[in-house]
C-alpha positions, 0 to 999 in steps of 0.5 A: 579901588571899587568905585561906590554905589551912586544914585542912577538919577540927578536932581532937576528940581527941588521942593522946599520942607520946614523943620518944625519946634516939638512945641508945634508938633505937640500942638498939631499932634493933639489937633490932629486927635493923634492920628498922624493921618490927619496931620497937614503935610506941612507939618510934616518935615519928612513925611514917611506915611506912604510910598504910594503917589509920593514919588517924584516923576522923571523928565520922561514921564513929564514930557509924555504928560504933555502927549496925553491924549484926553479923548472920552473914548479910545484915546492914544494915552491908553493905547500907550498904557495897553502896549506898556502893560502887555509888554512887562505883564504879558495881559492882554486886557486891562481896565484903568482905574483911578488907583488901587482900591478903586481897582479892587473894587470893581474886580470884587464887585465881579467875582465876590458874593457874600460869604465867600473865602479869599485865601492870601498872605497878609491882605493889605487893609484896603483889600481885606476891607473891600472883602468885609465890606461884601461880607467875605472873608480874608483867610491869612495863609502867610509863613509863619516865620514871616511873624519873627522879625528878627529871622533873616531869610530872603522870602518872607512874604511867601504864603504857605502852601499848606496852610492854602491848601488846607484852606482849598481843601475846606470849602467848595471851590464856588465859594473861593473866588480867587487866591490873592497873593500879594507881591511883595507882601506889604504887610509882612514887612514889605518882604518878598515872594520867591518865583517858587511859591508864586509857582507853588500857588498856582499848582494849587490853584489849578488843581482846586480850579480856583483861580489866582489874582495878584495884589501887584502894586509893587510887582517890580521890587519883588522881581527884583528880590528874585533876581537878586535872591533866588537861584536861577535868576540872576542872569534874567532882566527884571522885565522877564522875571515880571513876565513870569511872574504874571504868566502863573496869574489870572488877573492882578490889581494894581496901585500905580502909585507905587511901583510905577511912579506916579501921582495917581493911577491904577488898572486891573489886568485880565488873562481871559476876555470873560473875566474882563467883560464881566467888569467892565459894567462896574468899571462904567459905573464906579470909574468911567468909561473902559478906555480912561477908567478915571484918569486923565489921558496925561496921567495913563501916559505918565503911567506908560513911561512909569511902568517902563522905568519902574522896571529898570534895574539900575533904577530899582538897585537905587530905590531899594540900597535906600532902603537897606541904608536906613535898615542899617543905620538901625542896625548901629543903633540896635533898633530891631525891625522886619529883617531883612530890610524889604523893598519900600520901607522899614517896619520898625518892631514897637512891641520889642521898643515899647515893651511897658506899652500894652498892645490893647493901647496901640503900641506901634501907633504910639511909636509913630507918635513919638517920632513924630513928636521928636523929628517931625517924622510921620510913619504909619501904623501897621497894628492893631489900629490897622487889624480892625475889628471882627467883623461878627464879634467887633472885638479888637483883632491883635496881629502877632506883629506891631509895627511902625512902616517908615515908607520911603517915596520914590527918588525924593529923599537922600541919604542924609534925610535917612540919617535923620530919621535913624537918628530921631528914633534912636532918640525915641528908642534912647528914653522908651522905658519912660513910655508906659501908656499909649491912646485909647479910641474914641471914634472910628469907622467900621471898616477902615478905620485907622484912616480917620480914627481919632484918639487920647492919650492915656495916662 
């Protein structure tokens, strides 16, 4: 018989997690103002909010923690971190941060002025709020399929090289500091972009002279879908693929808490020197110096270790057969989500659930709501608490898509947790015509908000 699919790791350690009555969760739901971002991790029996620093490190990047040089100045951490970098990405010069958007910061703080367009597919929050904030905007140039969950093709992520083009066309390459194309693409549904587009965008970007950056906090997981997906590719080790993948880049952000597997971390990588010495002044001013940039020497060597093994393919098989178990025990239960499964989570389709719940009344964070309340399962919205405000009019952007992102953290969870989770929201699903009111803000920030929003219950 053919032998079944295993996990390429064993288990050496285990953490504790306590299941919770609904009493207490109505409790600290209402506590929390309805926001599952303010809810205190130990109430939270799976926690599903994010992938991003949650995963669990291995005994290798443990051991080189203890190896972590904590030198100010050139220390051997990020020696190893530079070698580990130009190894899978091909960069010469990098800058570490202390995470992603701190990587987004000092590189728009570089490149960015006032007024200026960053065309892309699907910006995440974090990027699209450090390009508001500069009073830019974030111009969305995602395939238009990508808004059909229920289509079943294997790079949904992909930016449309018309729609980018027309964009190109329109304004003076001076006012376009970049294309940000984000692999995979997060918001989309964690949905990968083929090897074709990414060289599709980079043709338009050297003939409009503008240059391409890469939102890559999980670069490796897309390399992965080409791998697997694309023809020509099956034969290539995900290293290489990731290798020409950033060959098409002029520079990439990175959130390491994501595909590199560790608990805080980022970095941006240059392909020029001139791009890379006009952050270093903001990396000084907003991180630390630009052989540390916020981190602890122990950290860019647990980032070291992480950036290698988040490559490998046994590994990425295994985090990403996760995901697709989940995807289809929805599947029995009729659940509709963004198909196919993607690479880090499950968006969960709330409009096609909550169907009596109004959009202005926040349908996918409503849905999050109810998991909760059922399973102690705690999700996150990516709707429109998340679309934000206009930034001109500061009326409410409605996405074409509600969805609840069921993130699952690297190497923490089994199977039967995604059992248990698929089986919490069938219950929500079972009783959803009964939901007909969703919340109401009632304080938020400006930009961001969805962090610290606080809301009611309407009805």
């Amino acid at each position: 018989m053919i032998l079944p699919f295993a996990e390429s790791y064993k288990i050496k350690m285990v953490e504790t997690i306590r299941k919770s009555t609904r009493e207490e969760r109505e409790r600290w739901m209402k506590e929390a103002h309805y926001n599952l971002f303010n809810l205190k991790s130990d109430y939270v029996f799976i926690d599903l909010l994010t992938d991003s620093g949650t995963g669990a490190m291995s005994d290798k990047q443990w051991a080189a923690m203890m190896e972590g040089d904590e030198s100010y100045a050139g220390a051997r951490s990020y020696y190893k971190l530079k070698e580990s970098i130009k190894d899978i990405t091909g960069f010469d010069y990098f800058l570490p941060t202390h995470q992603g958007r701190a990587a987004e910061n000092v590189l728009f703080s570089s490149i960015i002025k006032e007024g200026d367009i960053l065309p892309g597919n699907s910006h995440f929050d974090t990027t699209k709020g450090h390009i508001e904030f500069r009073k830019a905007h974030a111009v969305d140039c995602t395939v238009d399929v990508a808004k059909d969950t229920t289509a079943e093709l294997p790079f949904k992520g992909n930016i449309d090289l018309n729609k980018l083009e027309d964009v190109l066309k329109k304004y003076p390459k001076e006012n376009i500091p970049c294309i940000v194309l984000t692999v995979t693409n997060n918001t989309a549904g964690g949905q990968p972009v083929s090897m074709e587009n990414i060289k599709g965008t980079a043709a338009l970007a050297k003939k409009y002279g503008v240059k391409l950056l890469f939102d890559s906090a999980r670069f490796a997981e897309n390399a992965y879908f080409i791998k697997t997906r694309e023809e020509g590719y099956s034969a290539k080790s995900v290293v290489d693929i990731c290798r020409e993948m950033f060959s098409h880049a002029d520079f990439m952000t990175m959130s390491s808490k994501k595909d590199a597997i560790v608990n805080i971390g980022g970095f941006i990588a240059f392909r020029d020197e001139e791009d890379w010495k006009g952050c270093q002044m903001y990396n000084i001013m907003f991180e630390g110096f630009i052989t540390y940039g916020g981190m602890a020497g122990r950290d860019m060597s647990a980032l070291a270790q992480g950036l290698k093994e988040g490559t490998d393919f046994d590994y990425l098989q295994t985090r990403i057969s996760q995901v697709a178990y989940l995807g289809k025990k929805l599947d029995e239960y009729g659940i509709p989500y963004q198909r196919p499964a993607g690479g880090h989570a499950i968006f969960v389709d709330a409009k096609k659930i909550l169907t009596k719940v109004p959009q202005q009344e926040y349908v996918a964070q409503t849905l999050g709501i109810e998991l909760y309340l059922e399973g102690g399962v705690r999700g996150v919205e990516i709707g429109t608490l998340l679309a934000d405000r206009d930034p001109v009019t500061r009326e409410n952007r409605y996405p074409s898509l509600e969805l609840l992102r069921l993130a699952i953290p690297r190497r923490v969870y089994t199977n039967n947790h995604m059992d248990f989770i698929a089986a919490a929201l069938r219950n929500v699903f079972e009783r959803r015509d009964s939901i007909t009111r969703g919340y109401k803000i009632v304080k938020e920030l400006p930009i961001m908000r969805h962090f610290t929003v606080e809301l009611e219950p309407l009805g």
